[in-house]
PDB file of N, CA, C, O and CB in Angstrom:
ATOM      1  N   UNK A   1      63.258-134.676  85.475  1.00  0.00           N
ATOM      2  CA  UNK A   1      61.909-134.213  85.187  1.00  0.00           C
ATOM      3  C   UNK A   1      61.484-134.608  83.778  1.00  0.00           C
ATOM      4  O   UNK A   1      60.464-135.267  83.574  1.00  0.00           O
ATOM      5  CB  UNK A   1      61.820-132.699  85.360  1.00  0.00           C
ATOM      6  N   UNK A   2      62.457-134.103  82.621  1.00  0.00           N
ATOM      7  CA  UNK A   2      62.426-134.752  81.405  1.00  0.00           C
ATOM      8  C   UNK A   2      61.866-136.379  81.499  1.00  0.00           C
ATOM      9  O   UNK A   2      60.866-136.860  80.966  1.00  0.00           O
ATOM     10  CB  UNK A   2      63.900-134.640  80.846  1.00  0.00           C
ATOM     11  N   UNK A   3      62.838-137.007  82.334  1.00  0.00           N
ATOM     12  CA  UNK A   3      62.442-138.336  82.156  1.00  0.00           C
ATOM     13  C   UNK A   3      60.890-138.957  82.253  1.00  0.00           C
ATOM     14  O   UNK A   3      60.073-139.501  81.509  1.00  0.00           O
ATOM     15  CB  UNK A   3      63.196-138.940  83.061  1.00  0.00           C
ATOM     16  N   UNK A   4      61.002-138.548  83.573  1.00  0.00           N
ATOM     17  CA  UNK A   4      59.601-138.815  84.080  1.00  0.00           C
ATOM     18  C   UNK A   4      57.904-138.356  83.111  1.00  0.00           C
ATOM     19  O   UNK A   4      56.853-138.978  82.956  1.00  0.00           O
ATOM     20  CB  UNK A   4      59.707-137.922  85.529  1.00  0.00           C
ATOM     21  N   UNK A   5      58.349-137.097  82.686  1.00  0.00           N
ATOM     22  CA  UNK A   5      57.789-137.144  81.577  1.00  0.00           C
ATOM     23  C   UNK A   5      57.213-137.692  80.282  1.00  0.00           C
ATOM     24  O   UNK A   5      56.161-137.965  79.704  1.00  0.00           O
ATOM     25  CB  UNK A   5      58.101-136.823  81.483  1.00  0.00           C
ATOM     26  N   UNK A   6      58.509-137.689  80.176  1.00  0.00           N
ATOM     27  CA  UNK A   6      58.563-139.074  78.921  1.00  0.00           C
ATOM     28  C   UNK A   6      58.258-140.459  78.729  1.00  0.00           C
ATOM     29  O   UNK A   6      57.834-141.006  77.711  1.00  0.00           O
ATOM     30  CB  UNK A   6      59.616-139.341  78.602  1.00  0.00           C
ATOM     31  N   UNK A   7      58.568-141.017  80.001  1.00  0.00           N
ATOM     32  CA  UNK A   7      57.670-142.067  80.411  1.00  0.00           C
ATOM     33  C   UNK A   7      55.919-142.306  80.727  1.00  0.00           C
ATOM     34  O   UNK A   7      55.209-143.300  80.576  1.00  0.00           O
ATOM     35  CB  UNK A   7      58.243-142.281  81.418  1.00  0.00           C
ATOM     36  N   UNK A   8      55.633-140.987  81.201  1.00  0.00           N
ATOM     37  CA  UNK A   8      54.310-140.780  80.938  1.00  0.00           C
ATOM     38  C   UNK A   8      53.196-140.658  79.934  1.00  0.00           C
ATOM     39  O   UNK A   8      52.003-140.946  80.038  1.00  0.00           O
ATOM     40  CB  UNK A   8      54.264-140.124  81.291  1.00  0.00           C
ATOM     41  N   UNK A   9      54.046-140.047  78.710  1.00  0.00           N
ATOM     42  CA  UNK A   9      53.727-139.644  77.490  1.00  0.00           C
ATOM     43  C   UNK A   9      53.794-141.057  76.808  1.00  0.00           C
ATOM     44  O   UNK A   9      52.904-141.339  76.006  1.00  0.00           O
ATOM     45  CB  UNK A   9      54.676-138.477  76.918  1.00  0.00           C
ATOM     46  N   UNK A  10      54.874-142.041  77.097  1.00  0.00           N
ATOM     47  CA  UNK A  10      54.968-143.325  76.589  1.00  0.00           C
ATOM     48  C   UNK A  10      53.753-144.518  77.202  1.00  0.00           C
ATOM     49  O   UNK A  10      53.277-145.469  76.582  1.00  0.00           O
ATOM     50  CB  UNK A  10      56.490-143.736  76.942  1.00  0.00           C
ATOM     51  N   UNK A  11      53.502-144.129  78.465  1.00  0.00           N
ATOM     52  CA  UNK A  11      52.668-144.913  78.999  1.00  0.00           C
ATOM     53  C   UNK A  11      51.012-144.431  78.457  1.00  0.00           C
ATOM     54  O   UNK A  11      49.981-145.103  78.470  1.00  0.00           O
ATOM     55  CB  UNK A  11      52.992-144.840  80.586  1.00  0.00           C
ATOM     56  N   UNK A  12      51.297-142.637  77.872  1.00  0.00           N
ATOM     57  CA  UNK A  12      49.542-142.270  77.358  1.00  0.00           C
ATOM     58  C   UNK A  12      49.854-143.436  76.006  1.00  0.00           C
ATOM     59  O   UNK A  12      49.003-144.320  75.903  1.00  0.00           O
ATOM     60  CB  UNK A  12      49.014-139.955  76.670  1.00  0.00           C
ATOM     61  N   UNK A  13      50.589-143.454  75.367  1.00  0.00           N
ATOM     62  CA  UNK A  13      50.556-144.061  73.982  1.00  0.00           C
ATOM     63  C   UNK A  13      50.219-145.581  74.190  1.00  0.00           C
ATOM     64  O   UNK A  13      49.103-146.091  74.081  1.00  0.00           O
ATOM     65  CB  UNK A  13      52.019-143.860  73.174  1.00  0.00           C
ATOM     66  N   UNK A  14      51.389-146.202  74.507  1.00  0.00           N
ATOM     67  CA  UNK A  14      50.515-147.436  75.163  1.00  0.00           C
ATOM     68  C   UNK A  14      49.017-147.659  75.229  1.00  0.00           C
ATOM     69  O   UNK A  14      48.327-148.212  74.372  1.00  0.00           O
ATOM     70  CB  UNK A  14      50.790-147.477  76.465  1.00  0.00           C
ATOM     71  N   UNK A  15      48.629-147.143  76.374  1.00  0.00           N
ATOM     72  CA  UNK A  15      46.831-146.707  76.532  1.00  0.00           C
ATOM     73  C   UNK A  15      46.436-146.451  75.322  1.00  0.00           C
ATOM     74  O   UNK A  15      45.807-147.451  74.975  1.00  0.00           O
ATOM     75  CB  UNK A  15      46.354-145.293  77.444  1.00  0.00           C
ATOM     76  N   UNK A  16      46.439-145.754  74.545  1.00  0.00           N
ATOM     77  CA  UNK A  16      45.748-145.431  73.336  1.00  0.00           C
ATOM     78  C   UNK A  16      45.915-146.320  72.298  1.00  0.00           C
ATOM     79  O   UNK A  16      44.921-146.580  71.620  1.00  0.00           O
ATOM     80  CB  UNK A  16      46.087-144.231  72.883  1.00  0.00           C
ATOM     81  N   UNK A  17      47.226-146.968  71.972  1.00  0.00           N
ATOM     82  CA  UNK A  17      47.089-148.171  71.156  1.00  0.00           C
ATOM     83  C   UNK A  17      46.415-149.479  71.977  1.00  0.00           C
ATOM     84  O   UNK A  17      46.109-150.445  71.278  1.00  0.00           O
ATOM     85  CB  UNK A  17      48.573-148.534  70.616  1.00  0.00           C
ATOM     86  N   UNK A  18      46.206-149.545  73.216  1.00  0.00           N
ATOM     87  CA  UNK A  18      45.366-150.773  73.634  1.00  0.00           C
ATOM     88  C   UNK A  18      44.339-150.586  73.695  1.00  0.00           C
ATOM     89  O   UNK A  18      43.616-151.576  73.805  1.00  0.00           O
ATOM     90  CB  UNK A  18      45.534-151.352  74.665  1.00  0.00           C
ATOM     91  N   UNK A  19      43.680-149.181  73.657  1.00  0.00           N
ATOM     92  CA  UNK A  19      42.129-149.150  73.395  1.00  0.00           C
ATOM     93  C   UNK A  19      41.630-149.385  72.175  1.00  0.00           C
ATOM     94  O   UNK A  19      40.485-149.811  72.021  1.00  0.00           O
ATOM     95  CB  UNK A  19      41.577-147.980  73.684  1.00  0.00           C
ATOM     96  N   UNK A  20      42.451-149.125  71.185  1.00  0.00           N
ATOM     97  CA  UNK A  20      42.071-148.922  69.629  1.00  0.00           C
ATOM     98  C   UNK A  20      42.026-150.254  69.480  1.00  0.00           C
ATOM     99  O   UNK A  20      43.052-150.703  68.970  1.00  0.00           O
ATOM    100  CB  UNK A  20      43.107-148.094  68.525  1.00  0.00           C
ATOM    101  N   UNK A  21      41.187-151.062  69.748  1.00  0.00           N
ATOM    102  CA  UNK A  21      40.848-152.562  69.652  1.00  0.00           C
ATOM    103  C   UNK A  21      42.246-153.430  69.237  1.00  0.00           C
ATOM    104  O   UNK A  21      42.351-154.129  68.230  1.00  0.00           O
ATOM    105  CB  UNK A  21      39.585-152.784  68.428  1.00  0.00           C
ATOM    106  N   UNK A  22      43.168-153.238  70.139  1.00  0.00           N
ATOM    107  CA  UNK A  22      43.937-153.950  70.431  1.00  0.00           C
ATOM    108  C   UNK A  22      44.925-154.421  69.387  1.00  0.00           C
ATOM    109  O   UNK A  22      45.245-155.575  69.101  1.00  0.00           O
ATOM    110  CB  UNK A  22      43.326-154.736  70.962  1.00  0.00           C
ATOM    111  N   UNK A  23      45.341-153.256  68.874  1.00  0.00           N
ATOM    112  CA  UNK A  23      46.379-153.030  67.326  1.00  0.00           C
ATOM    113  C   UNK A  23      47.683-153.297  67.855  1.00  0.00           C
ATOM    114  O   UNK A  23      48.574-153.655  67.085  1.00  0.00           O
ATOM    115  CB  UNK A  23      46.435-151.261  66.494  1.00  0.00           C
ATOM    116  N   UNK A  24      47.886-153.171  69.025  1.00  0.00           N
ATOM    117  CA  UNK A  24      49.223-152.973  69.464  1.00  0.00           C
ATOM    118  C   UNK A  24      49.868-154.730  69.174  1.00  0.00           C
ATOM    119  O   UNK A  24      50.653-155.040  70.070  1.00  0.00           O
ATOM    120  CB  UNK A  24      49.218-152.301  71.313  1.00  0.00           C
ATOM    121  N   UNK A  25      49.728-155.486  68.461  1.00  0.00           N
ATOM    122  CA  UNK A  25      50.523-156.809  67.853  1.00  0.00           C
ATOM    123  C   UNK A  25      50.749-156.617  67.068  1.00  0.00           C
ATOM    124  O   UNK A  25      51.824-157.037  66.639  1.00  0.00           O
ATOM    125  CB  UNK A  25      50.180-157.949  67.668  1.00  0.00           C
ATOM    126  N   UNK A  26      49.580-155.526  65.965  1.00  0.00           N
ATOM    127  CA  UNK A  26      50.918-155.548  64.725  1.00  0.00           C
ATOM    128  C   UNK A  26      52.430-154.983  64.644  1.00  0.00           C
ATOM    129  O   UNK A  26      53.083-154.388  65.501  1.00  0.00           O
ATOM    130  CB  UNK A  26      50.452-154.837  63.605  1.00  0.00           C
ATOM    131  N   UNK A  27      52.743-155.342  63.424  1.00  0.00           N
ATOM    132  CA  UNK A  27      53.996-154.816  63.617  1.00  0.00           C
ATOM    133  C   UNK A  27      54.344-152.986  63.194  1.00  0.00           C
ATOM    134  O   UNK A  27      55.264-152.170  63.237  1.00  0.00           O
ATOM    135  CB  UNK A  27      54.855-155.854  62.727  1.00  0.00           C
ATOM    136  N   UNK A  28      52.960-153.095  62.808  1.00  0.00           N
ATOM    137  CA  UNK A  28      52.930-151.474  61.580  1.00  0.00           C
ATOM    138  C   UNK A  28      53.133-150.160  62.998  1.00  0.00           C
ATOM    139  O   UNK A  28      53.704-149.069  63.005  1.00  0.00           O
ATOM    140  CB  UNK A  28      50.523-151.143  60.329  1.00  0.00           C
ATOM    141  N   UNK A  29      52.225-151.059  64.265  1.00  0.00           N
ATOM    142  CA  UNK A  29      51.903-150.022  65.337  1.00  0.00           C
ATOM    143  C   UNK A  29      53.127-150.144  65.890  1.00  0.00           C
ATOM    144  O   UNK A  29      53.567-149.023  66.148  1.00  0.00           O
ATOM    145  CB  UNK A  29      50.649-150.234  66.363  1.00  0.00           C
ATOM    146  N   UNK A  30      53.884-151.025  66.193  1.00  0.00           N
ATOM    147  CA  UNK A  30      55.519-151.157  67.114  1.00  0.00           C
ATOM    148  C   UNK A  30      56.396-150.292  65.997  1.00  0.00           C
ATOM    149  O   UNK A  30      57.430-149.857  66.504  1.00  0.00           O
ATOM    150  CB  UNK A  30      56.352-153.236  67.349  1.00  0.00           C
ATOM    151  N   UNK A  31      56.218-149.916  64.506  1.00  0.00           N
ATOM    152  CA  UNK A  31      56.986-148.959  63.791  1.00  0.00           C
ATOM    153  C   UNK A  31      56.479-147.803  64.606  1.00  0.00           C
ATOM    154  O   UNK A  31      57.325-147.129  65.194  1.00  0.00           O
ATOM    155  CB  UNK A  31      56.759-148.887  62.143  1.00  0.00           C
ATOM    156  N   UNK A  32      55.157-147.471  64.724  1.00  0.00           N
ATOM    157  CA  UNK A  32      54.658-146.015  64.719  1.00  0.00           C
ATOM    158  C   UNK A  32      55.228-145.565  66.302  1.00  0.00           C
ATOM    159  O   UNK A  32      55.858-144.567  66.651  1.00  0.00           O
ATOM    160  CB  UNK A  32      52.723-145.890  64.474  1.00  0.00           C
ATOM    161  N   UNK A  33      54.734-146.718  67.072  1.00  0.00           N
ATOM    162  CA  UNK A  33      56.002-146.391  68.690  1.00  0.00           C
ATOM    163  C   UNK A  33      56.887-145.955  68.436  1.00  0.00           C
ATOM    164  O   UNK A  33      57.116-144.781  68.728  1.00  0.00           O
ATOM    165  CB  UNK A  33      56.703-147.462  69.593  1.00  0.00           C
ATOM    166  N   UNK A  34      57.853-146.810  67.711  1.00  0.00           N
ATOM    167  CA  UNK A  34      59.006-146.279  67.389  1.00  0.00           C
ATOM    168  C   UNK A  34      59.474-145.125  67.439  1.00  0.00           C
ATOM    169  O   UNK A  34      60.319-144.662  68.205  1.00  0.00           O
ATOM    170  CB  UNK A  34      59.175-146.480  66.548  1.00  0.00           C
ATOM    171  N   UNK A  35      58.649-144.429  66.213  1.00  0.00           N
ATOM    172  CA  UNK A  35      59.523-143.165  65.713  1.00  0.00           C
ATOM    173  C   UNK A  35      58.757-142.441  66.602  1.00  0.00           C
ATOM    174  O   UNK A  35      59.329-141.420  66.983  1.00  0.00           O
ATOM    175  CB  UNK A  35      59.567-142.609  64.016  1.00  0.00           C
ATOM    176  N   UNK A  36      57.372-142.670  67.182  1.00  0.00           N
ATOM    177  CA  UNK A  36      57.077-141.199  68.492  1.00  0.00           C
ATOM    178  C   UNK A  36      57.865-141.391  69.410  1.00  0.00           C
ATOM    179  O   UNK A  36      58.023-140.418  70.147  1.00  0.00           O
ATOM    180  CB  UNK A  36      55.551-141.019  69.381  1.00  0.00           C
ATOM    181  N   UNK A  37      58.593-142.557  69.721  1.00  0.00           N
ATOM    182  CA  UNK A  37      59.875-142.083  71.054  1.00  0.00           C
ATOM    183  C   UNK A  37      60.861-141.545  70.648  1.00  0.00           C
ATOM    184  O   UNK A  37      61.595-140.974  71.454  1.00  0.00           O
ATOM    185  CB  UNK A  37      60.601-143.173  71.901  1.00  0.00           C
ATOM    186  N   UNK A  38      61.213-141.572  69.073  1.00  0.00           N
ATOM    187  CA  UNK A  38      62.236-140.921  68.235  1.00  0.00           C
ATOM    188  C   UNK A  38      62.266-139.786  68.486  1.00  0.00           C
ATOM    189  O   UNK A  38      63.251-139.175  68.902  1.00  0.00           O
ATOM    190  CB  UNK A  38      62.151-141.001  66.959  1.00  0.00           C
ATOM    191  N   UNK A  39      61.132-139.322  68.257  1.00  0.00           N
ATOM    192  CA  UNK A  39      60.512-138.012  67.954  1.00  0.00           C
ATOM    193  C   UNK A  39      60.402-137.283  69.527  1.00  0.00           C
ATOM    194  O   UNK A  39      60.307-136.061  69.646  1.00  0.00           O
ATOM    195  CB  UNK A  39      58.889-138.250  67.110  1.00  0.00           C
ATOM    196  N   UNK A  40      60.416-137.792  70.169  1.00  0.00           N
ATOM    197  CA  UNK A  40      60.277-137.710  71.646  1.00  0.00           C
ATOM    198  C   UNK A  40      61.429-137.304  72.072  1.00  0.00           C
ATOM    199  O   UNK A  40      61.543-136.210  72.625  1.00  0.00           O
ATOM    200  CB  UNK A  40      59.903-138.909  72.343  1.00  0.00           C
ATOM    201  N   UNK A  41      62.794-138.399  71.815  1.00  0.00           N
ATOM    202  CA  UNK A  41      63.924-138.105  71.863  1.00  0.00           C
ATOM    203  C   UNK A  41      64.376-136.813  71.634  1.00  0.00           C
ATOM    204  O   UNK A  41      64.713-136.004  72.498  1.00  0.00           O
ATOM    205  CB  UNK A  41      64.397-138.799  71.242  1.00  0.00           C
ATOM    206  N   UNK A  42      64.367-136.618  70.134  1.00  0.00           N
ATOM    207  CA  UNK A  42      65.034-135.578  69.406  1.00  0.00           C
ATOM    208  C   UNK A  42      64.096-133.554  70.077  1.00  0.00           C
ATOM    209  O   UNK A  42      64.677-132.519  70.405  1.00  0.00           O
ATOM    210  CB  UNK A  42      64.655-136.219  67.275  1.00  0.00           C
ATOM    211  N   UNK A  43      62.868-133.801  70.014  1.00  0.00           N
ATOM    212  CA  UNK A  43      62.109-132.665  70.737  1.00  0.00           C
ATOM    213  C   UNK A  43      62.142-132.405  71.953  1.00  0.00           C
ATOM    214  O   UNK A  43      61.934-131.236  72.280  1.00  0.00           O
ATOM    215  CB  UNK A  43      60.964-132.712  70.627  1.00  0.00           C
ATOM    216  N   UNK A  44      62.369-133.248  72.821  1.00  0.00           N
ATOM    217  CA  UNK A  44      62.384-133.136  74.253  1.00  0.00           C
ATOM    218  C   UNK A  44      63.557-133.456  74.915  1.00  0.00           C
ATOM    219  O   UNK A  44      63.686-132.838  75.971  1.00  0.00           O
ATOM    220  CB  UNK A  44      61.448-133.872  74.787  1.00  0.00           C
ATOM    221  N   UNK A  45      64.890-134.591  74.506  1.00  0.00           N
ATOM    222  CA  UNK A  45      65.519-134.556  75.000  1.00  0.00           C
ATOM    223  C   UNK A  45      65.522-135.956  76.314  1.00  0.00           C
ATOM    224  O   UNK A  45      66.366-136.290  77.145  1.00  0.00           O
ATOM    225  CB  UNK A  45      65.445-133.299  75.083  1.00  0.00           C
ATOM    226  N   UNK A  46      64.221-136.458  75.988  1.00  0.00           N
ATOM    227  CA  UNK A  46      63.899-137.998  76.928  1.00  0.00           C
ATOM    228  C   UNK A  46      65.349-139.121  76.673  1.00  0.00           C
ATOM    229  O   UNK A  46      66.030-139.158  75.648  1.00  0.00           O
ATOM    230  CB  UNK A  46      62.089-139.013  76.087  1.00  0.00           C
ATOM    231  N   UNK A  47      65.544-139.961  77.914  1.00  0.00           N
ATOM    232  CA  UNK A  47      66.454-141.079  77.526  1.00  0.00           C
ATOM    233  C   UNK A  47      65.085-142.004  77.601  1.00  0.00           C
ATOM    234  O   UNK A  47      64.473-142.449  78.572  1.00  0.00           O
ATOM    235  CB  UNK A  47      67.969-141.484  78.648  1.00  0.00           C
ATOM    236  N   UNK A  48      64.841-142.118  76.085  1.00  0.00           N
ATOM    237  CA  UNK A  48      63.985-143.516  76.184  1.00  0.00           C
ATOM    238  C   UNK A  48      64.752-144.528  75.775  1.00  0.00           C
ATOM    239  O   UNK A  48      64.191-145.602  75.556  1.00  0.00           O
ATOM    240  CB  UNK A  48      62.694-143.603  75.332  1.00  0.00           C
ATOM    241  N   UNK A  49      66.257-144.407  75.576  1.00  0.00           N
ATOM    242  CA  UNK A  49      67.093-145.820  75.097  1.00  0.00           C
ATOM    243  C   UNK A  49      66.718-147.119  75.568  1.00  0.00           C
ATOM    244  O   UNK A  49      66.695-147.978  74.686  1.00  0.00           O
ATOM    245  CB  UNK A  49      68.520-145.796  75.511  1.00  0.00           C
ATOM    246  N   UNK A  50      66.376-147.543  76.886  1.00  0.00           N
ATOM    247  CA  UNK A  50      66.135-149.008  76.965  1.00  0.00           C
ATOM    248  C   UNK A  50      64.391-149.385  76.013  1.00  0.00           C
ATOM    249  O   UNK A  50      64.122-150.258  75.188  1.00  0.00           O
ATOM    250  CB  UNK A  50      66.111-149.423  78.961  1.00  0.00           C
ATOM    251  N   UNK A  51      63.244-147.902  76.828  1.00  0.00           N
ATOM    252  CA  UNK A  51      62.474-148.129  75.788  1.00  0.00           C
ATOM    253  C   UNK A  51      62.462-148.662  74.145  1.00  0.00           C
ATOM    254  O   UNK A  51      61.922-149.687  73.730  1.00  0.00           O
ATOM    255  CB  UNK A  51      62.149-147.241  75.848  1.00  0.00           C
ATOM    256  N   UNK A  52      62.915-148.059  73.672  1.00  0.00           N
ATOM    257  CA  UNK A  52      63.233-147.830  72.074  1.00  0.00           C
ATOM    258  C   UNK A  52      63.989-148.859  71.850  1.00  0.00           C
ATOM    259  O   UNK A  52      63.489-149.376  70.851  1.00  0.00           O
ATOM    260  CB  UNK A  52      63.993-146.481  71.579  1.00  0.00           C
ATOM    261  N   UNK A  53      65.089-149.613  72.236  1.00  0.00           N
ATOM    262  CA  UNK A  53      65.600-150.841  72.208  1.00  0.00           C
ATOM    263  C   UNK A  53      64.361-151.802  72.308  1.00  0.00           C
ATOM    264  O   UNK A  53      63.647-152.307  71.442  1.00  0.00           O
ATOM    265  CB  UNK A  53      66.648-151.010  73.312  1.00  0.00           C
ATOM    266  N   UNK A  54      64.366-151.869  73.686  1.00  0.00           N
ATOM    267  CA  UNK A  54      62.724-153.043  73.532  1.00  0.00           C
ATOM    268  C   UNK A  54      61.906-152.891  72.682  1.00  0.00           C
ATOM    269  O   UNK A  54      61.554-154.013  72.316  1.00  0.00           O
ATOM    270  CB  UNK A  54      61.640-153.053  74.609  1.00  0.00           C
ATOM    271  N   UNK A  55      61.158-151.792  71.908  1.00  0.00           N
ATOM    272  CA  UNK A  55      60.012-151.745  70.963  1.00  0.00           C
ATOM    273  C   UNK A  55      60.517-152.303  69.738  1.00  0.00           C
ATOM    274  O   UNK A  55      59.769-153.090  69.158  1.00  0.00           O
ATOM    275  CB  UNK A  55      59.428-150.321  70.730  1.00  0.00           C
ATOM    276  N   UNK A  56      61.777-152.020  69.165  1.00  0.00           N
ATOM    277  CA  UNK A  56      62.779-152.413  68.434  1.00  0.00           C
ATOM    278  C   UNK A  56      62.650-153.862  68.022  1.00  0.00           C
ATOM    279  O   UNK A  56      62.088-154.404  67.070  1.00  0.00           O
ATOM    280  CB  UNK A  56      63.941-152.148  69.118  1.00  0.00           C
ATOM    281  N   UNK A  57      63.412-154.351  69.133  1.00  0.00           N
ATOM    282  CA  UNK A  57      63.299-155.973  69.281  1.00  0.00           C
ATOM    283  C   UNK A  57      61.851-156.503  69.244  1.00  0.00           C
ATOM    284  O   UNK A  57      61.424-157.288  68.398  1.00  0.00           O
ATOM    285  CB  UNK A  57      63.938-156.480  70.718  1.00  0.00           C
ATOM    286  N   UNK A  58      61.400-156.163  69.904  1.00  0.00           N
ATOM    287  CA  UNK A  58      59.916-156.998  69.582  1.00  0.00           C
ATOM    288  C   UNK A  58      58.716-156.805  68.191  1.00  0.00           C
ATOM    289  O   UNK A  58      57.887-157.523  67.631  1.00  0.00           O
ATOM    290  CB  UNK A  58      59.009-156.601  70.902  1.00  0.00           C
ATOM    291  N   UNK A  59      59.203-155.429  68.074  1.00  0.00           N
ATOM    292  CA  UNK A  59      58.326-155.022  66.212  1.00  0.00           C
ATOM    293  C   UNK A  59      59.224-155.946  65.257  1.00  0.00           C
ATOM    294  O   UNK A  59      58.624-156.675  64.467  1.00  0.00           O
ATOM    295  CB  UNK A  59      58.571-152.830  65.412  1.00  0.00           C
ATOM    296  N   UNK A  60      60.717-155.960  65.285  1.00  0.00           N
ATOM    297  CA  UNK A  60      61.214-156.687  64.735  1.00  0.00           C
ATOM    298  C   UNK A  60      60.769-158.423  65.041  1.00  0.00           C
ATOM    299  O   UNK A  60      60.838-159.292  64.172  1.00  0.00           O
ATOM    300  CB  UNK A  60      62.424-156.215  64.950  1.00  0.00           C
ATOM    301  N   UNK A  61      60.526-158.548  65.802  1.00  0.00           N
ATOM    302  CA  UNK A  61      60.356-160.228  66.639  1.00  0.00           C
ATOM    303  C   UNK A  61      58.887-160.441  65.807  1.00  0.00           C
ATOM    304  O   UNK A  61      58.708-161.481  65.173  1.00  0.00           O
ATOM    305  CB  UNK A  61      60.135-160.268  68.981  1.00  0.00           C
ATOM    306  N   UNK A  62      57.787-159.313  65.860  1.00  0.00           N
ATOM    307  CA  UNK A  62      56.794-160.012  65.055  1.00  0.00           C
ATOM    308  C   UNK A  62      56.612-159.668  64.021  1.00  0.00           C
ATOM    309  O   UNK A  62      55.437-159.913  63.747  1.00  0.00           O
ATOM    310  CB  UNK A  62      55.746-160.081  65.430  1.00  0.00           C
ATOM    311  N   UNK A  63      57.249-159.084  62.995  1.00  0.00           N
ATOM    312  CA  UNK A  63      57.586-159.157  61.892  1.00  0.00           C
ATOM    313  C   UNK A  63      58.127-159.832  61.537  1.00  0.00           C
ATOM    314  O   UNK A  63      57.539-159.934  60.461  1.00  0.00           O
ATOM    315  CB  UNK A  63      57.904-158.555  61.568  1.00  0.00           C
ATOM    316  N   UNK A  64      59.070-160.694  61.469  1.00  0.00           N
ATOM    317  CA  UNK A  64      59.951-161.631  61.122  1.00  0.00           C
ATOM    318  C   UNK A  64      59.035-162.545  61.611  1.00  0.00           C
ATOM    319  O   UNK A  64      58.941-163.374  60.706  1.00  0.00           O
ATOM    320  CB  UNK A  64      61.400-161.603  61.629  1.00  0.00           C
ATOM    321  N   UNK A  65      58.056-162.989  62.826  1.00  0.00           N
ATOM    322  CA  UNK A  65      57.119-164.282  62.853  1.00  0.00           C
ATOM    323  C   UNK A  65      55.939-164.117  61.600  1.00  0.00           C
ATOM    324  O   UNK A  65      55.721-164.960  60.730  1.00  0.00           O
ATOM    325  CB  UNK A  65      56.283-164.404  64.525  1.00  0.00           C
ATOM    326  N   UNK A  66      55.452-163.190  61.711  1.00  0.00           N
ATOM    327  CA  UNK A  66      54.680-162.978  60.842  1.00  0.00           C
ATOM    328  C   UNK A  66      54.925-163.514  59.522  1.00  0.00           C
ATOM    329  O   UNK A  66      54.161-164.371  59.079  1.00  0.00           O
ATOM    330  CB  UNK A  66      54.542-161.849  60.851  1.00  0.00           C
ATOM    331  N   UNK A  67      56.186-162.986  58.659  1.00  0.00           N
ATOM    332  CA  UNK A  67      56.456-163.355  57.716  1.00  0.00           C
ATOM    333  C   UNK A  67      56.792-164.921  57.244  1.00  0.00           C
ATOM    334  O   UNK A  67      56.643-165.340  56.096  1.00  0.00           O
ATOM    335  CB  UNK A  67      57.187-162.607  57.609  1.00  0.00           C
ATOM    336  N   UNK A  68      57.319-165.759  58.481  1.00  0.00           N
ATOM    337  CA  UNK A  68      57.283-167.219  58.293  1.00  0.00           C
ATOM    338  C   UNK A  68      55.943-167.554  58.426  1.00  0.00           C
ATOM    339  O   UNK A  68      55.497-168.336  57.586  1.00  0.00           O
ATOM    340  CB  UNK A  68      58.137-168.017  59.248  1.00  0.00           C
ATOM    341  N   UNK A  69      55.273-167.181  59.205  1.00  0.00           N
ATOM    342  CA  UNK A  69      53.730-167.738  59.434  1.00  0.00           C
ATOM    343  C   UNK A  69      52.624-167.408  57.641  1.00  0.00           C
ATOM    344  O   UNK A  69      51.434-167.633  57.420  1.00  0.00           O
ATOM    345  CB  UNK A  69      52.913-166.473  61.189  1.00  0.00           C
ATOM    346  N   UNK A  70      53.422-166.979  56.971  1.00  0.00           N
ATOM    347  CA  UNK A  70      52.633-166.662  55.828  1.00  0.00           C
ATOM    348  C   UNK A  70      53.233-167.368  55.038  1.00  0.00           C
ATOM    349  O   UNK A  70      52.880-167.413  53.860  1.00  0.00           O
ATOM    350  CB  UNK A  70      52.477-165.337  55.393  1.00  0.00           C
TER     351      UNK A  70
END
């Protein structure tokens, strides 16, 4: 039940960073994912591990492009 939850709550966030004119490439917004599945984790008790791995890798992936591209 937890889970399912949590995935929902991850999928409202999603939605809300793709409406906000489409922030979700930077890398500042893949930090702020981050720590609300953190935070998600630690309050609720969610396994967002594969989540949180993937957001991980890819905030890291365009940060590190970013920074050569400058």
């Amino acid at each position: 039940m937890g889970l399912i939850f949590g995935l929902i709550a991850a999928l409202i966030l999603f939605i809300i960073f793709i409406v906000i004119g489409g922030v979700l490439i930077t890398s500042a917004v893949w930090i702020v994912l981050v720590v609300l599945a953190i935070i998600f984790i630690i309050f609720f008790g969610f396994l967002f591990k594969w989540f949180l791995i993937l957001l991980l890798i890819v905030g890291i992936f365009v940060l590190v492009k970013r920074m050569f591209n400058r």
